[in-house]
N, C-alpha and C positions, 0 to 999 in steps of 0.2 A: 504494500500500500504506500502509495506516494507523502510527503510529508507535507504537509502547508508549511509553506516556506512564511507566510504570515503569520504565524502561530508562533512558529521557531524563532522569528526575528524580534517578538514582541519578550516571550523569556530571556533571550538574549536581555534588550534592552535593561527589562527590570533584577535582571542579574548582574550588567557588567555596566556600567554606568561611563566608563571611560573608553574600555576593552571591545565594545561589543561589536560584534561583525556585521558589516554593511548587507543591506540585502543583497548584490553584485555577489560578493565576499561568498554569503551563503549559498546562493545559490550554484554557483559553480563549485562549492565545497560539497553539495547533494549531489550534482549531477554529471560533472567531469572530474573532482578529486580521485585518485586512490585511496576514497575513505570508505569505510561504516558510520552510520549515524542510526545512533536508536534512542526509542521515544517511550515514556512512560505516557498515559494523558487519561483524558476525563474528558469524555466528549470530543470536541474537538478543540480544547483546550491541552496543553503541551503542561506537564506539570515540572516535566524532568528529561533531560537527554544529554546523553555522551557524543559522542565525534572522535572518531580512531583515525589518523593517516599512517599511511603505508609508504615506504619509499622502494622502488622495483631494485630488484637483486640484495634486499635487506632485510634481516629477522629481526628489527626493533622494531615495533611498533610505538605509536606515540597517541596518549591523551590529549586530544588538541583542548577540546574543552568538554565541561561539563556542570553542568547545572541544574538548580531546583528552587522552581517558583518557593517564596518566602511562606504561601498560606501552603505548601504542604510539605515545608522540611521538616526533623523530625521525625520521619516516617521508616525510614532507610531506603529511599528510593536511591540514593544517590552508589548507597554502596551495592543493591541491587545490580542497576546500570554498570559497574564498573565489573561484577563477576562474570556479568554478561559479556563485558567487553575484551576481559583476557579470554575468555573462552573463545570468543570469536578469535582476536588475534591468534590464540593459537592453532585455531582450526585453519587460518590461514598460514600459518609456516613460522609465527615469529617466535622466538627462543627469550625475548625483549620485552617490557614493556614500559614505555616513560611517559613523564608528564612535566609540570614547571604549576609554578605556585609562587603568588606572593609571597613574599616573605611574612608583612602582616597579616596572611590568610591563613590564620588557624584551626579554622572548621575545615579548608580544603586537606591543608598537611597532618591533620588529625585521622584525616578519612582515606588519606594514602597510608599514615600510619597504621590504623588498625589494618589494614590489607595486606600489612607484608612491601610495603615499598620502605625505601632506606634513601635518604637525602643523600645523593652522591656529588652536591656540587652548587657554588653559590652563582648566582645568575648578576652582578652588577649592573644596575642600571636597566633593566631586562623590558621594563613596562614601561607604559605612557606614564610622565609624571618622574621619571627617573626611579621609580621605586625598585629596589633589589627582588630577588627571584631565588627559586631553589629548583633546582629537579630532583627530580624523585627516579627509581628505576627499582620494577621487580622483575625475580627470574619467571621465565614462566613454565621453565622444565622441570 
């Protein structure tokens, strides 16, 4: 099933306030990236979604983004989406899997944390605003 790219842009917005991906942005990240994107939702409302890139001849996969509308965090959708999305990854070949996190984002690196990711690295400068960064990386074998 196709994703409403209006749906997805609108969580975007009320999640990334600086960060958020343009519809342009998205929409070629749905429909020419080497990604996965999967949706949690309620109706036709988007309450939660991940975004996996691939890069070809490469077993790391990467958490581009992922998110969860504010009236239903809380829930575990987010760590949900993210078992889904190693699984996916691995069903596609990758031995890898990373992300990037503010640094003042401590619900995001709490919820890499409880998964089994390890901060392998500091990001300087990483975000709009000059804010610092951390990647994260789990094995997936």
């Amino acid at each position: 099933m196709p994703i409403d790219i209006d749906a997805l842009l609108a969580l975007e917005r009320e999640c990334f306030e600086v960060d958020a991906q343009s519809r342009n942005s998205l929409a070629y990240l749905l429909s020419r990236a080497n990604a996965d994107t999967y949706v949690i939702g309620d109706g036709e409302v988007i309450l939660a979604y991940v975004m996996l890139l691939y890069r070809r001849n490469s077993r790391v996969a990467r958490v581009y983004s992922i998110a969860v509308a504010a009236t239903a965090r809380g829930q575990g959708l987010a760590a949900r989406l993210l078992i889904h999305a190693e699984t996916s990854a691995g069903a596609r070949g990758a031995t890898i899997i990373r992300a990037e996190a503010r640094q003042s984002n401590r619900g995001s690196r709490a919820l890499f944390a409880a998964a089994g990711y390890r901060e392998i690295g500091a990001l300087p400068g990483y975000y709009a605003g000059g804010e610092d960064g951390v990647r994260l990386e789990k094995s997936l074998v």
